[in-house]
C-alpha positions in Angstrom: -68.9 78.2 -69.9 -66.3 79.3 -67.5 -68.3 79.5 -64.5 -70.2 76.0 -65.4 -66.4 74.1 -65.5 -65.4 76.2 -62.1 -68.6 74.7 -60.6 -67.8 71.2 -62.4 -63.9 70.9 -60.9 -65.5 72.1 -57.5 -68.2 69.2 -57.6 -65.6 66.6 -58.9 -63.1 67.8 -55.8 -65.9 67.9 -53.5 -66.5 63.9 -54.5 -63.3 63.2 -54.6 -63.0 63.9 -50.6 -66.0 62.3 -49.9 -64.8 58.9 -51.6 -61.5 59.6 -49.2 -63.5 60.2 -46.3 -66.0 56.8 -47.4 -62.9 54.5 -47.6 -61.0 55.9 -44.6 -64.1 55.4 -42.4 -64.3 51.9 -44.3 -60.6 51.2 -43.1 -61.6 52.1 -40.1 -64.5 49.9 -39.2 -62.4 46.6 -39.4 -60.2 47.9 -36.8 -63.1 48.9 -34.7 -64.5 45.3 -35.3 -61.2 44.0 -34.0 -61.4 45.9 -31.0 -64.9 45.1 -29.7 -64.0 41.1 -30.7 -62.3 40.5 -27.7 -65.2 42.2 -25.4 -67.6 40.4 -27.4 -65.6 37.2 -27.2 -65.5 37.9 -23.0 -68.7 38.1 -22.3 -70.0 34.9 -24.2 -67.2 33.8 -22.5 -69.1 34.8 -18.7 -72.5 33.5 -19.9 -71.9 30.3 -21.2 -69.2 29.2 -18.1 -72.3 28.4 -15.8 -73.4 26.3 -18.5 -70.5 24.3 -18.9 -69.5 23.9 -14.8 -72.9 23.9 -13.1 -72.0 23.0 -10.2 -72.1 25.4 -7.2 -68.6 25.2 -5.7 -67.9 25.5 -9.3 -69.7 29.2 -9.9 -68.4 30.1 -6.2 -65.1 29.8 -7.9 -65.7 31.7 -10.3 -67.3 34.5 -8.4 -64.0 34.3 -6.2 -62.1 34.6 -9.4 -64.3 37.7 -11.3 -64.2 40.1 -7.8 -60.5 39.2 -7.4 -60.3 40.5 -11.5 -61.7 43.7 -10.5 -59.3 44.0 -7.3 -56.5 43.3 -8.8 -56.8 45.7 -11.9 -57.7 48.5 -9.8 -54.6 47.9 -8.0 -53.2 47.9 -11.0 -54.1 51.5 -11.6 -52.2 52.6 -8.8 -48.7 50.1 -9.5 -48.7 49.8 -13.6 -50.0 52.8 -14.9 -49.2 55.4 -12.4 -46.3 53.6 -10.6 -46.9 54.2 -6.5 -46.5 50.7 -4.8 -48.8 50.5 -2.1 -49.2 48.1 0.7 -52.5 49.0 1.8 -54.6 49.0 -0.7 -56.9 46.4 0.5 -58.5 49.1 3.0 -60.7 50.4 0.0 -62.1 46.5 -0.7 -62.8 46.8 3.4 -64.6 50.1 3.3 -66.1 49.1 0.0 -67.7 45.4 1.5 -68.3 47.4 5.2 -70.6 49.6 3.1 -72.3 47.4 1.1 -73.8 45.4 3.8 -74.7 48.5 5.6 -76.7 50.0 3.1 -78.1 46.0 2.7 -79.2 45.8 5.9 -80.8 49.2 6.4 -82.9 48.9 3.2 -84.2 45.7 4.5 -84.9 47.1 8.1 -86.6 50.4 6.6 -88.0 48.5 3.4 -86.5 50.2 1.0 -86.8 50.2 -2.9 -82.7 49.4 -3.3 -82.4 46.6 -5.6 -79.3 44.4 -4.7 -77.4 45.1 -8.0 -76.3 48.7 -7.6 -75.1 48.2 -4.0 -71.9 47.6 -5.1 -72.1 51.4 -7.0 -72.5 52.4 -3.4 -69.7 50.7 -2.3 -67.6 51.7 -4.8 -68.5 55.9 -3.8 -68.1 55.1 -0.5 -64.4 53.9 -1.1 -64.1 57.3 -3.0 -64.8 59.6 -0.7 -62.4 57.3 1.7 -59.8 57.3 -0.9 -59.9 61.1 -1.7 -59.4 61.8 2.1 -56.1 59.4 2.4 -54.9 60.4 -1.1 -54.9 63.8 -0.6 -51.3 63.5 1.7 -50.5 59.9 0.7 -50.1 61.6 -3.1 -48.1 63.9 -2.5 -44.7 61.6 -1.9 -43.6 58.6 -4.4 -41.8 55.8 -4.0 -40.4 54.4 -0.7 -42.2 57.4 1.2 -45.7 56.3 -0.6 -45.2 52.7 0.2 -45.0 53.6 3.8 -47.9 56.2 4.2 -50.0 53.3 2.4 -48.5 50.6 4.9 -49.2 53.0 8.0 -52.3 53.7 7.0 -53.6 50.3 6.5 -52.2 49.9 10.2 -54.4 52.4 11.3 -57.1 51.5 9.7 -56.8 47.9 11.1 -56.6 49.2 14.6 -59.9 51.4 14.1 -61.5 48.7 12.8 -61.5 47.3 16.8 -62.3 50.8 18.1 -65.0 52.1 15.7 -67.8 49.5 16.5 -70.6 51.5 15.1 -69.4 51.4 11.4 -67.2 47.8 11.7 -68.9 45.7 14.4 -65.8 44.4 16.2 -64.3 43.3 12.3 -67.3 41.5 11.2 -71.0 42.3 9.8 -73.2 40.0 8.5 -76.2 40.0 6.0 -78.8 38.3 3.8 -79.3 38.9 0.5 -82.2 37.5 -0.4 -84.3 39.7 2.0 -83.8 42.4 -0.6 -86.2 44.0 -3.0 -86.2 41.4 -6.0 -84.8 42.9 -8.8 -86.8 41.5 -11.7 -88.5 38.5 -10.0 -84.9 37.4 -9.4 -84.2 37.4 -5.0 -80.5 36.1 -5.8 -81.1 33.5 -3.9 -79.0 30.8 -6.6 -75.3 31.2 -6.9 -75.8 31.4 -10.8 -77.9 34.6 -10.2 -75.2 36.1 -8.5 -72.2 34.9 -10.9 -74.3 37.0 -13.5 -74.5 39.9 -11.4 -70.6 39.9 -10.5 -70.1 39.1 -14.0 -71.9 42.3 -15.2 -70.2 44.2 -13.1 -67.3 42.6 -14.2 -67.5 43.5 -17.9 -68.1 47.1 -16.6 -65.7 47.6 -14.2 -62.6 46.1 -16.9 -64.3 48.0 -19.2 -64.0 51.3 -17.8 -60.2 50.9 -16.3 -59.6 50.0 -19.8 -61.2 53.3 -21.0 -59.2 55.0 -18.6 -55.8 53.5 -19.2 -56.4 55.5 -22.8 -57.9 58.8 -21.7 -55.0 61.8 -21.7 -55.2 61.1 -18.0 -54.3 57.5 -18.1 -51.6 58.2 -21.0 -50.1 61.5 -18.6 -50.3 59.0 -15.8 -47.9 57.0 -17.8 -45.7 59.7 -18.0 -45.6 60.7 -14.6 -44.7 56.9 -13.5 -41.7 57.0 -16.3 -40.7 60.5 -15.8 -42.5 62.8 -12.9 -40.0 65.6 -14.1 -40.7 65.6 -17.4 -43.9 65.4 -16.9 -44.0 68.8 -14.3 -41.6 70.5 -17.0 -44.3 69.8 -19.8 -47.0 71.7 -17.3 -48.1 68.9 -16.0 -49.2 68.2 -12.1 -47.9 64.8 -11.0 -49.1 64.7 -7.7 -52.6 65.5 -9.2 -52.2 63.2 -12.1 -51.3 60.6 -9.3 -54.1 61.8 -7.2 -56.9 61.2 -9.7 -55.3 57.6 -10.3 -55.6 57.0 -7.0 -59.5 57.8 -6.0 -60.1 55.9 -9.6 -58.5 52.9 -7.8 -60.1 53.3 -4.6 -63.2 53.3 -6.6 -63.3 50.1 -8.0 -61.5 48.5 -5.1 -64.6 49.4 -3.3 -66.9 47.8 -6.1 -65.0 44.3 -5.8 -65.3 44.9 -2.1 -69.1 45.2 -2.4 -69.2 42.5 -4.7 -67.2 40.5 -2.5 -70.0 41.3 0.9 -72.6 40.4 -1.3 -70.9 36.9 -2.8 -69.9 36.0 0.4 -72.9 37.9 2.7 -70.3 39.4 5.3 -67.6 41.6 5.2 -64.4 41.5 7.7 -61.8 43.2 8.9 -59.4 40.3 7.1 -59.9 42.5 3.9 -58.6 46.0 5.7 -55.0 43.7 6.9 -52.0 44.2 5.4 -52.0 40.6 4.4 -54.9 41.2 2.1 -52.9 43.9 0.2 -49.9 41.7 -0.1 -52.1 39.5 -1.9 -53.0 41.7 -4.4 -49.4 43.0 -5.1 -48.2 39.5 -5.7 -51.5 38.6 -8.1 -50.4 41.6 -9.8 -46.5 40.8 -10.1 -47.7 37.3 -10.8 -49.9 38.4 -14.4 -47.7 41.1 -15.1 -48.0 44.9 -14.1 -46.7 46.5 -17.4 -49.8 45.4 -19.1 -53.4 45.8 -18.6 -54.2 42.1 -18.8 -51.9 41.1 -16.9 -53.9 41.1 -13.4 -56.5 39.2 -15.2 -54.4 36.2 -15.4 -52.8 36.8 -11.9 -56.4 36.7 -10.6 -56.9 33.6 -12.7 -53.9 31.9 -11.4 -54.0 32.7 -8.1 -57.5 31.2 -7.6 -57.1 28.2 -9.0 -53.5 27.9 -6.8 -55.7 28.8 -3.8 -59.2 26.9 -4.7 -57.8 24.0 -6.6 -54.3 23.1 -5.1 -55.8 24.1 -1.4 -57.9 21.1 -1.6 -55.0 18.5 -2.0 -52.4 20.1 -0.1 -52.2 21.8 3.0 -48.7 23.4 1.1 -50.1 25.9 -1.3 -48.9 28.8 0.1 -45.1 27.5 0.0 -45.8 26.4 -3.8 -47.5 30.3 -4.3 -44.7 32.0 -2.4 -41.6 30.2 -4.8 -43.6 30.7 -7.7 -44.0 34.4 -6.9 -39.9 34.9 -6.3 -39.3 32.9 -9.6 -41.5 35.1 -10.7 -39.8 38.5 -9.4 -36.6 37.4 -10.1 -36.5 35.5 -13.8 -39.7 36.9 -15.0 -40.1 40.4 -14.0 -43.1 40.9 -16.7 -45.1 38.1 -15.7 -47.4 35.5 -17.5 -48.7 38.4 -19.3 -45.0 39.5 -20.6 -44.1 35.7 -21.1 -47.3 35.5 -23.5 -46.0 39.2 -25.6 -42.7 38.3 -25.8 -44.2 35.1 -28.3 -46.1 37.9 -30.2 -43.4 38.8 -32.4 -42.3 34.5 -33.2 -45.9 34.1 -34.0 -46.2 37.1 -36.4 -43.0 36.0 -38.4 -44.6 32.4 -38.8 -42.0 31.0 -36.6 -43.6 29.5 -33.7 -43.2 26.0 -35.5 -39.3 26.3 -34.3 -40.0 26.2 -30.9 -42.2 23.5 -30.2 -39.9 20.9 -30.1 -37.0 23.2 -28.0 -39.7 24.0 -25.6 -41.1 20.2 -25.4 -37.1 19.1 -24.4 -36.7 21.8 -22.1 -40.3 22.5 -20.3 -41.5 19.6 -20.1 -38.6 18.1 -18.0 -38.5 21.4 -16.0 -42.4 20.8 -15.3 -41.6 17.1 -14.7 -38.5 17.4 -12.5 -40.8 20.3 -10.4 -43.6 18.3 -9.4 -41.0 15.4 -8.6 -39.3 18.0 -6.0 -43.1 19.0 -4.7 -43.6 15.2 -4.4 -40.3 15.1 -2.0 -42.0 18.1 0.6 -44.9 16.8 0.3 -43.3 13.0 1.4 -41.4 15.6 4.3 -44.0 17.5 5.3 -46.4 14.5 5.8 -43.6 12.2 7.5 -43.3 14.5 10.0 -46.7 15.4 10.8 -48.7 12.6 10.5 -50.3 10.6 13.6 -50.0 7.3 14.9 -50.9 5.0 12.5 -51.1 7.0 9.4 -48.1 6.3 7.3 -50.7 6.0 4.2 -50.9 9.1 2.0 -52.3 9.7 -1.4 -50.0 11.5 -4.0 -50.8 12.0 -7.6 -54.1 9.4 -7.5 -51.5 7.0 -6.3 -51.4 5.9 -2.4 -48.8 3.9 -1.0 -46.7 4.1 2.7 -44.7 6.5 3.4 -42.1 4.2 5.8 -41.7 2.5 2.1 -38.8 3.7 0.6 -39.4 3.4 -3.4 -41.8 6.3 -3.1 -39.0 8.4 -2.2 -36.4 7.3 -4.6 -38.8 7.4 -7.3 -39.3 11.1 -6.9 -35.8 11.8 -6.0 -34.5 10.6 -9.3 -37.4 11.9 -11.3 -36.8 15.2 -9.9 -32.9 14.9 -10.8 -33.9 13.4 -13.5 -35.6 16.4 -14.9 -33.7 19.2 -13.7 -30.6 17.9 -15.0 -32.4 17.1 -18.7 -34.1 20.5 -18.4 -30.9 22.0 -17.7 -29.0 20.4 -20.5 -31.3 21.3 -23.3 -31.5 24.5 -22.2 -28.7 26.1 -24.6 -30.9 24.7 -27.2 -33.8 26.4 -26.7 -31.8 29.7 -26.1 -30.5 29.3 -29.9 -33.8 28.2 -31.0 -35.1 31.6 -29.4 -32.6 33.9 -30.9 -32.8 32.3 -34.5 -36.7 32.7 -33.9 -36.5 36.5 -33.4 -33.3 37.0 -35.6 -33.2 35.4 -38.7 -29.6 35.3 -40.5 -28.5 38.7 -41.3 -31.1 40.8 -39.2 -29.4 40.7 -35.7 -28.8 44.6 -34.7 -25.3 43.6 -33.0 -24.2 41.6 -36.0 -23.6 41.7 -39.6 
């Protein structure tokens, strides 16, 4: 009887855990779900865009905007997670697009069986083995002494690009994709073809980072960007930590760069320039380095500002340039930190309380902003226009620009909605702190 109720109370235990072990895996799976939404969400997203804008300067666009996604998050490998600031990290998307069309061109010469979809995969190994060469002394320095191996080497690297014509042609190599083993039936000879290619590697590339960013090494790269000494006391190499950061970088830089040669069917020595990597670290800056997303909407923005607004103004690069110092200097996290800091209001149920602050304040600022673009754009054309052509096109509206009611209509719309924004400013600013501090929960106050 004894032994029969040991064996009884050992079953019942024995159930009992599994039951545990049942509901904690079944707690478990709607988190899981939650997690793959967004990926899932993405890449119905990326098929059904082509669908929706089928025209071809249309997926062009977006092809610009995916490969400058990938670009942009690998830079943000080296800047947000692992915190080295580098000015020449463009030199990997060079290498990456030099090798791409290399390896294009020579299977088509010697027919052979490469299909054009895992070129970039060569491109991205190529920018590896290029990236573990420079890393191995650019790694071992941070801050200010980084930023300036990166910026000398992207010099030197420029310069070579004019002396080694065997590997970069004078700064330009051309190609054709469609000469290419077809890949399925499909010669990519449709622009839809290749958005789905640069999409798919897309999915894979933000994919992986984002795998990264959450292996021990991403986490300890964390570390080593907050606190290198902490990091080296807890037995920890920062230079390798860095090191390892670095070649993943150079690896995916090198897959948007062979993404980009095979987009665009050339690769140039604009993409090893210093200019190139300036790009990038204002993209970044621009979404919002402290979070992974945030070079995702950087990329986003700064195509559009570049694709859209370059086709109605010859300006963009001013309006990019004041928007990236606003940026810098009131909004140091970026679109990206502007979004998370509403996480919080939204949670509470409180978001309702800030509409109407934000419509009295924003929408004047916005108002007031474009009235101020209005005035340089009515400067810049005054002055540069020919003989004869005082007629110019602003906002769908044309009129002469010797007529002055254009100019006092935007001068006193952009006063206008400065000075409106400015005085329902202190409203919003309560608004906000009643929104995150309801009565009696302020930390500073009783």
């Amino acid at each position: 009887m004894g032994l029969n109720s040991s064996a009884f109370r050992r079953k019942r235990v024995h159930m009992t855990r599994a039951s545990q072990t049942t509901h904690t895996a079944a707690a478990k799976h709607p988190s899981l779900l939650s997690s793959m939404l967004p990926w899932g969400l993405a890449v119905l997203l990326l098929l059904t865009l082509p669908h929706v804008f089928v025209a071809n300067s249309t997926i062009t666009i977006m092809n610009q905007m995916a490969i400058t996604i990938v670009f942009a998050l690998s830079y943000n490998m080296l800047l947000g997670q692992a915190g080295m600031l580098s000015f020449g990290h463009a030199i990997y998307l060079g290498f990456g697009g030099f090798m791409c069309i290399h390896i294009m061109n020579y299977a088509q010469a010697q027919n052979l069986p490469v299909p054009l979809p895992i070129l970039p995969l060569f491109a991205g190994l190529f920018s590896l083995g290029m990236a573990t060469l420079i890393g191995a002394f650019s790694t071992r320095r941070v801050g200010t002494v980084f930023a300036m191996i990166s910026l000398g080497v992207v010099e030197l690297v420029a310069s070579f690009s004019v002396v080694f014509y065997s590997f970069f042609r004078g700064g330009g190599v051309s190609g054709d994709r469609t000469l290419g083993m077809p890949f399925f039936g499909v010669v990519f000879l449709r622009q839809i073809e290749v958005y789905y290619l640069i999409s798919f590697w897309l999915v894979l590339s933000v994919f992986l980072m984002y795998v990264f960013s959450l292996t021990p090494l991403g986490r300890m790269a964390n570390a080593v960007r907050d606190n290198p000494e902490r990091a080296e006391f807890l037995g920890y190499s920062a230079q390798w930590v860095r090191f390892y950061s670095f070649c993943g970088a150079g690896f995916f830089a090198g897959v948007a760069g062979g993404l980009f040669a095979i987009n665009y069917e050339i690769a140039t020595a604009e993409n090893l320039s210093v200019q190139a990597s300036g790009i990038v670290l204002m993209i970044a800056f621009l979404g919002g380095v402290g979070f992974f997303f945030g070079p995702i909407l950087g990329a986003i923005l700064f195509t559009l500002l570049k694709t859209v607004l370059g086709m109605h103004t010859e300006l963009w690069q001013l309006y990019v340039g004041v928007l990236f110092l606003a940026t810098v200097m009131y909004f140091p996290s970026g679109l990206a930190g502007i979004l998370m800091m509403h996480v919080p209001v939204i949670r509470q149920g409180r978001l309702s309380s800030l509409l109407r602050p934000y419509v009295g304040t924003v929408v004047p600022a916005v108002i007031g902003t474009l009235a101020v673009c209005a005035c340089v754009e009515l400067v810049f054309h005054s002055r540069h226009i020919a003989r004869g052509g005082q007629e110019m096109t602003l906002f769908w509206v044309s009129f002469q620009t010797t007529n002055p009611v254009p100019w006092l209509i935007a001068a006193t719309v952009a006063v206008a909605g400065i000075w409106l924004s400015r005085r329902n400013a202190p409203a919003l600013a309560s608004a906000w702190h009643a929104a995150h501090y309801p009565p009696g929960t302020h930390p500073d106050r009783p």
